[in-house]
Steps between C-alpha positions, in 0.01 A plus 500: 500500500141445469414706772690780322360431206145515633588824718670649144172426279283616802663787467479537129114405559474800678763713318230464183159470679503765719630740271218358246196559771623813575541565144136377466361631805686871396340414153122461604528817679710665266172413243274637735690800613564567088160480470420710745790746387404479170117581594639805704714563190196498322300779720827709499528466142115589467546813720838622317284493210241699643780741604596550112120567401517783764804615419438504121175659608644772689825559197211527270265751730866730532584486111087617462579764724776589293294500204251738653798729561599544164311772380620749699861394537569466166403854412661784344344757704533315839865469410534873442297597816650300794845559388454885506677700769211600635189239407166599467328294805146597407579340100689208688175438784275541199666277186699235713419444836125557517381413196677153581289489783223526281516301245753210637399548882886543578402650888852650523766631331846688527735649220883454601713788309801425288710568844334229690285776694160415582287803299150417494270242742115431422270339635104453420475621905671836426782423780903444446531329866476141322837589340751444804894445481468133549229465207742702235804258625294229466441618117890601483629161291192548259554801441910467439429222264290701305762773467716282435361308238363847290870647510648201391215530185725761346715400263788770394493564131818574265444809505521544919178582586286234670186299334216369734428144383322300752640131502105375470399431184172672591508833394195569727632291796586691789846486751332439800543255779194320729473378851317513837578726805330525834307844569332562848590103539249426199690324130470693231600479168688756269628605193836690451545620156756745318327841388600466093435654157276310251785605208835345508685788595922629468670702740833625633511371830295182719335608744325268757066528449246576768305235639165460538407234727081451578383218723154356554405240795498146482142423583154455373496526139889490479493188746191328334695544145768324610292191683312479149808475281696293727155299557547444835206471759483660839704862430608666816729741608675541810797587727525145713628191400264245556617150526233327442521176279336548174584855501725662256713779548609737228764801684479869337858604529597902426799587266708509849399099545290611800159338599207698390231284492334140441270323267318227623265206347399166535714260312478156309641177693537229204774337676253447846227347333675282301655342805161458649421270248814310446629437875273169536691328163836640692430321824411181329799510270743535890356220560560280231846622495546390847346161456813453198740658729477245828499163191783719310708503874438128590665426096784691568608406838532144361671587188752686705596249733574263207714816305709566833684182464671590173576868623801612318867518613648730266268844542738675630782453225194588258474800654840660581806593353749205486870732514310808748255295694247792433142486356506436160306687284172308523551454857518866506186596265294272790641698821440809353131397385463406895698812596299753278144296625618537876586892473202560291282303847731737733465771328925560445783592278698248361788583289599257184917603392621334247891506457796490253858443565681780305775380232441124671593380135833642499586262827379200295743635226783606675515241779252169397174383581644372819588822627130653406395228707663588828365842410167401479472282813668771696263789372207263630675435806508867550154569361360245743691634787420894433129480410184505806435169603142534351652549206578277168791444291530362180676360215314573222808465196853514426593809684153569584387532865124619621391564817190553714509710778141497715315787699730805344395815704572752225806569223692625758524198671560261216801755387639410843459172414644450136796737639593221729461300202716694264810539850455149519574334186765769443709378741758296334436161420831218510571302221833316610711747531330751304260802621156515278303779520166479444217763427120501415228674344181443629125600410220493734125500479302558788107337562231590498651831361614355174262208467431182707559248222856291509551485178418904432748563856764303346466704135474865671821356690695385205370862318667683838812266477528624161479862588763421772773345244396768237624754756818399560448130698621472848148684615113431546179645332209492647227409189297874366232429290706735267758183505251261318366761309819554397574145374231465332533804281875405418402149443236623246702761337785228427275307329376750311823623420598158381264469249508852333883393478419166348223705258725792422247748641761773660614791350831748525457844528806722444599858679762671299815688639653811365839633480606808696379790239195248500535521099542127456341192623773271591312202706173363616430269767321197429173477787336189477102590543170192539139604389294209534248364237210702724736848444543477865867614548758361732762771606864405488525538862239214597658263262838524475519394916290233432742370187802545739330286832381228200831459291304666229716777446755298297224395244390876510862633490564267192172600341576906547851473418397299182226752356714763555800408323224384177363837526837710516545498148240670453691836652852497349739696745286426818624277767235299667512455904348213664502480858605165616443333823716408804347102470531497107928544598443190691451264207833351421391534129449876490760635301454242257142589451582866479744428207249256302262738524749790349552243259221366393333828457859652315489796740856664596587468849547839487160609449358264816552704899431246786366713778573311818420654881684490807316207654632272230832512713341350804648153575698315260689847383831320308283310237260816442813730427624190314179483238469900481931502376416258255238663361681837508784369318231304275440929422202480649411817725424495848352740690430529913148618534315646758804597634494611891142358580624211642817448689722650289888380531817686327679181511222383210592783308887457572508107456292489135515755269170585401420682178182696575361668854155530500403754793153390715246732396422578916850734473326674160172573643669614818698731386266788356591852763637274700884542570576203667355241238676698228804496665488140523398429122798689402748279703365217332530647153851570606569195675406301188679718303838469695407086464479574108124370444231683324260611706143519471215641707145382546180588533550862323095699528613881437702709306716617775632168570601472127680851603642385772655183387651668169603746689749202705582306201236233563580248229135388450143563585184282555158582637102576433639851356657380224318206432266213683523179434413425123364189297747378208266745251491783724894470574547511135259819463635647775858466369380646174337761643831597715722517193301752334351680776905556646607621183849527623378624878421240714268648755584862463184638621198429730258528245666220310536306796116586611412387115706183513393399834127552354552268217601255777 
């Protein structure tokens, strides 16, 4: 026993000291290699710097060159001469390309036409041999961009013609573009800049400008500007790469990202010196650290051997789970720490899954905690036996299972894996007598791809399990960024949305509805719309999911349904539709609320539509045609909206009576010269029809739907063309404005429909 106990705390001795010198000895020349890293660091960081000044130096020497440009770009009778038919080369030579050379020393120069055709090549030399196919391609993207950017300067003006308005704020500023190209293998710099009047100018068409593009070569006094502004010593130019230490190395690239020269200089080393002054204090520090180490080691080798006789009995109950015999979750957390540390050594995969047993509570309830029991031991029986014998399993909760699975070669492979996963468990599972069948959802995260932290694996996992069961369980998602991005933003919103419920800060907006003739309102439907405190606004279609996922939607269906029962007093004659929501049916209490509401605000039943869609009968379909008879035969209206977007089923129609079918706008838009979509809108009017409901069509935006419905007895009309929707106030107006504007004729006319819709 002694002997074992010795052995045991020998080996404890060594399980902590040698890890600890190594630790140490990795230490002392993990200080030294830092500091020799961070002196490299130091003369990289120097030199990037340097690389900056010159290439601030050289942006600055282009936009000059631009500059210099100017005043014969930006000139009304430049503009008028190169764009001739037939331009005046001796004026052009004279005003533009020579006297350049003069007075900017621009060496050479060509004029591109507005078809992209070279028409004019200087050069101080009198020759056009410098300008060769590969020079004008390598000037190609300059000069697109600069096309480019002057036809997108015109602006088109309410009256059709076009207005040149340069986006710069400089009126004087040219559209040019700046860069370096290679000519007879030497750098030089140029200047491409759009031929353009000095007065802002209007015309009928845009027509792409000619180009003139003039270079100059980067040396001497070009060269030593750039040394002086950049203030670096020891200037040279060159077509080798040198690798001499010390040296710096700034590449010339062409608008094609091809090599066309090299500036060279002598650079600062801040990092070197300071090491040559430092590295004695260094060596003297190792040792001291040393010294401590060796009395440290002879300490703990005692202390150990003392320790190992009270080792503990229990650590493997501490760190498994008692009913599965897996990992428990702690155990788990410090495998995968080991895991993630070995892969990141080995430079491999490893995949963390974690895993939920679909509708596991419904065993518990149906068949006892016993029976979720055997379930849970047999899906860890399974998960043990299916999974790589590298691999992990784990317990992590209730019906919560994670895995590890080590040195994945791609996605492809782990699919294979997680398939045999997913056959495995659903095999059926005995229970007595009784055949369980169990499924999963799983969500994996994959290192180093999605992080090599445990506890940021195991969150991307849980995001990706969450996809998984959001899309139907019984499948795996692999974590997207977009998933976490995802959460996030919902998580945000719903606690956003919570508190401009709790502070009252939505609104309604209403769109009316029309009769047939389209000489009455006879409903609006009550949108609920969020602008924030900031004015930034929140579109129904970004908040309304989020309400649904979070169980807000029966606060916010409550809150809309509410408001707009207050405010429909305010429109005698009107019924108000409020669009209710496939969870808010779910509350056992919904009715009730519908009628307190009704009564508390003394509105007639009559006057309130529920608009209800065809998803609301997924599921639990008996007690959702249950709540919509009672609050039929309460009088209030129901109508089926959206009707055939989704998957549309007769026996809906057939088995509840609904009062009002609202058409999906899709079939409206659809339908304009086109046979097929009309054909189908009218078998819906006369399907509804035959089912005696009033039917109404969205998403009206012309005057020949209008036509069109009337013209099939469309019951009622809603859409941008008759009205958007409107604010309490502007509903009011609006409904004001209708009464006297109809006079008796609804929408007779376009003009009153074109004046109407422009008061909207």
């Amino acid at each position: 026993m002694y002997n074992s106990s010795k052995n045991s705390g020998g080996r404890i001795a060594n399980a902590i000291i040698i890890p600890m010198v190594v630790v140490v000895a990795i230490s002392v020349v993990g200080i030294f290699g830092l500091m020799h890293w961070s002196a490299q660091l130091s003369d990289e960081a120097a030199e990037q710097s340097q690389h900056k000044l010159i290439a601030g130096a050289l942006k600055l020497t282009e936009s000059y060159l631009v500059k210099l440009q100017n005043g014969v770009v930006i000139w009304d009778e430049a503009y008028h001469q190169v764009n001739q038919p037939e331009p005046d080369q001796g004026w052009i030579y004279d005003n533009i390309m020579h006297w350049l050379f003069q007075n900017h020393g621009f060496t050479k120069s060509i004029l591109v036409n507005r078809d992209f055709e070279l028409s004019t090549v200087y050069a101080q030399n009198h020759t056009s041999k410098w300008m060769t196919p590969e020079l004008f391609a390598a000037l190609e993207p300059a000069l697109a961009k600069v096309r480019a950017r002057y036809i997108t300067s015109f602006r088109r003006t309410p009256s059709g013609l076009y207005s040149f308005i340069p986006q710069s704020s400089d009126a004087r500023r040219s559209i040019a573009e700046t860069g370096i190209v290679s000519l007879a293998g030497e750098p030089y710099l140029f200047s491409a800049a759009a031929v353009m009047p000095q007065i802002q100018s209007i015309s009928k068409d845009r027509e792409p400008p000619s180009v003139l593009v003039s270079l100059v070569p980067l040396r001497g006094e070009k060269l030593q500007d750039i040394s002086e502004m950049s203030r670096l010593d020891g200037f040279v130019l060159t077509n080798v790469q040198n690798g001499r230490t010390g040296v710096g190395r700034y590449q010339l690239k062409s608008p094609l990202g091809e090599n066309v020269g090299l500036i060279a200089w002598q650079t600062a080393q801040p990092g070197t010196q300071m090491m040559r002054r430092i590295n004695p204090f260094l060596a003297l520090a190792a040792f001291m650290i040393t010294a401590v180490v060796i009395l440290v080691t002879l300490f703990t080798r005692q202390m150990t051997r003392r320790l190992a006789r009270s080792e503990s009995k229990a650590v493997h109950a501490a760190r498994h789970d008692a009913l599965s015999g897996l990992p428990n979750r702690a155990r788990f957390h410090a495998l995968l720490t080991d895991i993630l540390e070995e892969s990141t050594f080995r430079e491999t995969n490893t995949a963390v899954v974690y895993i939920d047993l679909d509708h596991f509570k419904d065993i518990n309830d149906t068949l006892g905690h016993s029976a979720g029991d055997k379930v849970i031991v047999a899906v860890a029986q399974r998960l043990r036996r299916v999974i790589p014998e590298t691999g992990i399993v784990a317990r992590i909760s209730g019906d919560e299972f994670a895995m590890v699975i080590r040195d994945c070669e791609d996605d492809v492979w782990l699919e294979y894996i997680l398939d045999q996963v997913q056959d495995e468990i659903g095999r059926p599972i005995m229970i007595g007598r009784r055949e369980l069948f169990a499924s999963l959802s799983m969500g994996a995260a994959i290192a180093p791809r999605d992080g090599n932290d445990p506890d940021e694996l195991l969150r991307k996992a849980d995001i990706a399990l969450y996809d998984a069961k959001a899309n139907g369980r019984n499948r795996r998602s692999f974590f997207e960024p977009g998933m976490e991005h995802h959460v996030q933003s919902k998580d945000r919103m719903s606690r956003d949305l919570r508190l401009a419920l709790k502070n009252d800060e939505l609104d309604l907006a209403y769109q009316p509805q029309t009769d047939t003739s389209a000489k009455r309102i006879v409903s609006v439907e009550a949108l609920a719309r969020w602008t924030k405190e900031d004015g930034t606004v929140v579109a129904p279609s970004q908040f309304i999911p989020v309400a649904e996922e979070t169980g807000l939607i029966n606060d916010l269906g409550i809150w809309v349904l509410n408001k707009a029962c207050a405010k429909a007093h305010e429109w005698p004659g009107i019924v108000v539709s409020v669009n209710v929501s496939p969870n808010q049916f779910k509350h056992p209490r919904f009715v009730e609320k519908v009628m307190a509401i009704l009564a508390a605000n003394n509105l007639p039943p009559q006057r309130l539509e529920i608009e209800v869609t065809e998803t609301v009968f997924a599921g639990r379909n008996d007690s959702v045609l249950k709540a919509l008879r009672r609050l039929k035969n309460l009088g209030v209206k129901v109508a089926l909206d959206d009707f055939g977007s989704g998957y549309s089923s007769l026996s809906y129609l057939r088995r509840f009576p609904f009062d009002t079918l609202k058409i999906d706008r899709d079939f409206v838009s659809d339908m304009n010269g086109n046979a097929e979509a009309e054909a189908i809108l009218v078998s819906i009017i006369q399907l509804g029809k035959a089912l005696g409901m009033t039917i109404v069509a969205e998403g009206i935006e012309t005057i020949e739907q209008i036509r069109f419905l009337q013209a099939h007895d469309c019951h009622r009309m809603q859409g941008y063309f008759i009205s958007k929707p409107l604010h309490e106030a502007a509903l009011t107006q609006f409904l004001d404005d209708f009464n006297k504007d109809s006079g008796g004729n609804g929408f007779g006319t376009d003009l009153s429909f074109q004046a109407r819709a422009a008061k909207v």
